[in-house]
N, C-alpha and C positions, 0 to 999 in steps of 0.2 A: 504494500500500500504506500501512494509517494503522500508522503506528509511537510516532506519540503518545500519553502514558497520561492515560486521564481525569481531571477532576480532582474533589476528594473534600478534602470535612471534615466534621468531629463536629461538631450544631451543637447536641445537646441530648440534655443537658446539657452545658454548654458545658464544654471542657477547663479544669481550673482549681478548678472548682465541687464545693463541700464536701456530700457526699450529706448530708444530714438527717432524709430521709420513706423508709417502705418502702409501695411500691405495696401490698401484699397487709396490711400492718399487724400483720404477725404477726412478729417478729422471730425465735420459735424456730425459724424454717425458714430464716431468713438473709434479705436486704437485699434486696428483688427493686426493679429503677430500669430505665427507660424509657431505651434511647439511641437516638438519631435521628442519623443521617448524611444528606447530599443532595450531589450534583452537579447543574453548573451543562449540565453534557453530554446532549444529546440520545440518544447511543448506549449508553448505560449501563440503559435500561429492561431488565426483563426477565432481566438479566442475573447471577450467583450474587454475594452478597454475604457475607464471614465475619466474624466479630468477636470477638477473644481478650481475654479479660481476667487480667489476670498479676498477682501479687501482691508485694511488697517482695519476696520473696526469689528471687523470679523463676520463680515456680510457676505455670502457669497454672488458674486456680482454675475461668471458666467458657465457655464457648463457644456460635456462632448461627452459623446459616447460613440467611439469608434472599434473597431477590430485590426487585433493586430494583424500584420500582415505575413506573409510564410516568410521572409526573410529575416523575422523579429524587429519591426521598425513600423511604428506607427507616429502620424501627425494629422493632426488637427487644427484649424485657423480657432484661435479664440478672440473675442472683443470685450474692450474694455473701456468705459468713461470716465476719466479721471474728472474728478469735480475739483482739483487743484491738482499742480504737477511741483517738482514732483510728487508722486504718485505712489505707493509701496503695495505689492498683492503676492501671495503667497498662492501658488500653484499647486495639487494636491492629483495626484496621478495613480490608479489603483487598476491594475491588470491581474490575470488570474491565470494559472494553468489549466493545462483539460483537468487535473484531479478536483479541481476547484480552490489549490491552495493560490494564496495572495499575495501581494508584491508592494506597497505605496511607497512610491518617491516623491518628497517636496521639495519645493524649490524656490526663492524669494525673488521678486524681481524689483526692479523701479522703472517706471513710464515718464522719459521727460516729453512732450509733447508741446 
């Protein structure tokens, strides 16, 4: 019975890292950013992947639910409204194997905008 959790990290943008660009370039609709997670695990393809992003006060502002892909590499566009910049949001990533065991990586970011 596998009772070990896969393993998982944010690799991009990498935790740490000050947003500065919005995909879409339109700012009035809010901060749209590219994050990419991967596992180094084979059994993780195919499998439901979610990703919360919460804000200073501990709000969660956006959310995704994507599936990883058979290479172990999944990404998702999230959006975000900064009501002042900078801006601080903590990213919250939680993937699963087929057994069903779990994975969460967090990650901090700042939006200057």
């Amino acid at each position: 019975v596998d009772t070990a959790p896969p393993r998982c990290q944010l690799v991009s943008p990498a935790p740490g890292t000050t947003i500065t660009w919005d995909d879409d370039h339109d700012p009035r609709n809010g901060v749209q950013f590219a994050l990419t997670a991967r596992s180094p695990d084979r059994d993780v393809s195919g499998e439901p992947v979610s990703v919360a992003i919460v804000d200073n006060r501990g709000a969660t502002v956006s959310t995704s639910t994507s599936t990883m892909g058979m290479d172990g590499t999944v990404s998702d566009e999230m959006t975000v409204i900064p009501l002042t910049t900078p801006a601080r949001y903590s990213a919250a990533l939680t993937m699963h194997d087929h057994a069903g065991n779990a994975c969460v990586a967090v990650g901090s970011y700042s939006v200057l905008q």
